[in-house]
C-alpha positions in Angstrom: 137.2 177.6 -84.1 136.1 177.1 -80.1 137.6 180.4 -79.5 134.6 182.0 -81.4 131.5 180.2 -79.1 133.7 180.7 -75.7 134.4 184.5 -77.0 130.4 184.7 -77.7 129.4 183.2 -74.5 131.9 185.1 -72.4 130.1 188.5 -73.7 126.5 187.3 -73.6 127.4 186.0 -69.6 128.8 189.3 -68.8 126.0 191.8 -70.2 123.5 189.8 -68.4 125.1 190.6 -65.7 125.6 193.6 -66.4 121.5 193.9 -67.7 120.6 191.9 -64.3 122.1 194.3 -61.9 120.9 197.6 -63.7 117.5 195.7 -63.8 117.7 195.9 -59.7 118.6 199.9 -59.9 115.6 200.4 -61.8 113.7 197.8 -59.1 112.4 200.0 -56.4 112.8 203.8 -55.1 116.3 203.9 -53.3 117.2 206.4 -50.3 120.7 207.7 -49.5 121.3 206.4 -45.5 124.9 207.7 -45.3 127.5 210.2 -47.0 131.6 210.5 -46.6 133.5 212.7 -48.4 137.4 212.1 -48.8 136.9 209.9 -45.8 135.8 212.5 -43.6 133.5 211.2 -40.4 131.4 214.1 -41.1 127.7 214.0 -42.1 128.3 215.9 -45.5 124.6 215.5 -45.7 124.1 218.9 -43.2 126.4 220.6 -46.1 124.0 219.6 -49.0 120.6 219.2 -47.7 118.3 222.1 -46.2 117.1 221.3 -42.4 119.4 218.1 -42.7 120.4 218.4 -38.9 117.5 219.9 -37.3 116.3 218.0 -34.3 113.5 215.9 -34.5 113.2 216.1 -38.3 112.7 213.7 -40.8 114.7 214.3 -43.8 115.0 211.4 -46.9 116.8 211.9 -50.0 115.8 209.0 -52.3 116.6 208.5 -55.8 114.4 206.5 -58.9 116.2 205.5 -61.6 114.7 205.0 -65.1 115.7 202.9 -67.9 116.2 205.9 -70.1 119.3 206.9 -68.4 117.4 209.2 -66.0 117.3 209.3 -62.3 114.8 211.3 -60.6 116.2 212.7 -56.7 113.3 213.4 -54.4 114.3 215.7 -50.8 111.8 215.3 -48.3 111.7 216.5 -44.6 108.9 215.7 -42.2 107.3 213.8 -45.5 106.6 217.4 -47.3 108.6 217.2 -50.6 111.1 220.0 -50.4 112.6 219.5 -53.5 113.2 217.5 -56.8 116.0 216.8 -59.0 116.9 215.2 -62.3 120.6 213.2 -63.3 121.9 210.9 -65.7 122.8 207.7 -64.4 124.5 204.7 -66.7 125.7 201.5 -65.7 128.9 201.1 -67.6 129.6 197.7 -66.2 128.2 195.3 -63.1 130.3 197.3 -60.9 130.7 200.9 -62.5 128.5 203.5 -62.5 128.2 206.8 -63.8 126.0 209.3 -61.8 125.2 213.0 -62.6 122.9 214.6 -60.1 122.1 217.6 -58.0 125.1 219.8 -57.1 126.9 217.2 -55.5 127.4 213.7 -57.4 129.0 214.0 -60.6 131.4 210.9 -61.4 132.4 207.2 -61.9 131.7 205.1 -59.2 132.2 201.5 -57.9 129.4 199.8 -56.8 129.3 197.2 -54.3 126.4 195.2 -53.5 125.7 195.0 -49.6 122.7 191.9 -49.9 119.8 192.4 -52.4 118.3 196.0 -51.0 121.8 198.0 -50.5 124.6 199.2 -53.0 127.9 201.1 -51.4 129.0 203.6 -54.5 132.0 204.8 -54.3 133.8 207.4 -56.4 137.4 207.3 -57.3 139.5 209.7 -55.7 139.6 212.2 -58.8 136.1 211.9 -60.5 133.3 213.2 -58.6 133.5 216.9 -59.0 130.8 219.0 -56.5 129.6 221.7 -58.0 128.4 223.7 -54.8 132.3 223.7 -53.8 134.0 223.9 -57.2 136.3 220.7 -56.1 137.0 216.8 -56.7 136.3 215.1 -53.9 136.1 211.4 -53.1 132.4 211.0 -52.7 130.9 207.3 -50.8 127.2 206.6 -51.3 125.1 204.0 -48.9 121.7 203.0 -50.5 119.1 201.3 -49.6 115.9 199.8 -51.4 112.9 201.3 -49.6 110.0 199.3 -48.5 107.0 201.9 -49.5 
C-alpha cells in the first residue's frame, strides 16, 4: 500500500521537473554562441549561415520557443533580420530534447544546463540528420539567454 503514494510522488517530482525546465526554454529569446559538428573545431556556423564569417559583421542566430511545441529561429546580421524560420521543439524529459529546425538541427538531444542563462544540447552520434548535406552528424549546441 506505500508503494502506491511513493509511485505517485516519484512521477509528480519528476514532471515538475520536467514542467520547470521547459518553463525556462520558453523564458526568454535564446542565441546560438557556438556550433561542432562530429567534434570538429570548425565553425560549422560559416557552412549554414549567409555572411557568417565576414569581417566586422554582426551575425546572431537566436531561437524563441513557444509552449505549443513551436520554436521560431530568427538570423540577423548587422541587426537587419535576414531570415526566419519555424521547428518543433519538445522536451521529452529534463534532459532530452527533441529539435526540428532549419536545414540543419533535426534530432534528440541531451541538454545540460551551464547556470541559469546557458544549455549545452548535444545530439547523439546517429540522430541529427542535416538536411543541406544529406548526412547524420553529431550536432553540439551552446545557448545562451539574451539580455534584450
Amino acid at each position: 500500500m506505500l508503494f502506491i503514494p511513493i509511485a505517485l510522488g516519484l512521477i509528480l517530482l519528476l514532471s515538475t521537473c520536467r514542467k520547470t525546465e521547459e518553463d525556462n526554454f520558453l523564458d526568454g529569446t535564446w542565441r546560438i554562441t557556438s556550433l561542432k559538428m562530429n567534434r570538429d573545431s570548425a565553425d560549422p556556423r560559416t557552412l549554414f549561415f549567409p555572411s557568417y564569417n565576414v569581417i566586422g559583421s554582426q551575425c546572431v542566430y537566436s531561437l524563441d520557443f513557444a509552449n505549443n511545441d513551436i520554436v521560431i529561429a530568427s538570423y540577423t546580421v548587422n541587426d537587419t533580420l535576414v531570415f526566419t524560420r519555424e521547428g518543433e521543439w519538445q522536451l521529452e524529459t529534463k534532459t532530452n530534447m527533441h529539435l526540428v529546425l532549419d536545414n540543419f538541427i533535426n534530432g534528440r538531444f541531451n541538454i545540460e544546463k551551464t547556470d541559469a542563462d546557458s544549455y549545452v544540447l548535444t545530439s547523439d552520434d546517429d540522430s541529427n540528420y542535416v538536411e543541406m548535406l544529406d548526412s547524420i552528424i553529431k550536432l553540439t549546441i551552446r545557448l545562451n539567454r539574451t539580455q534584450d
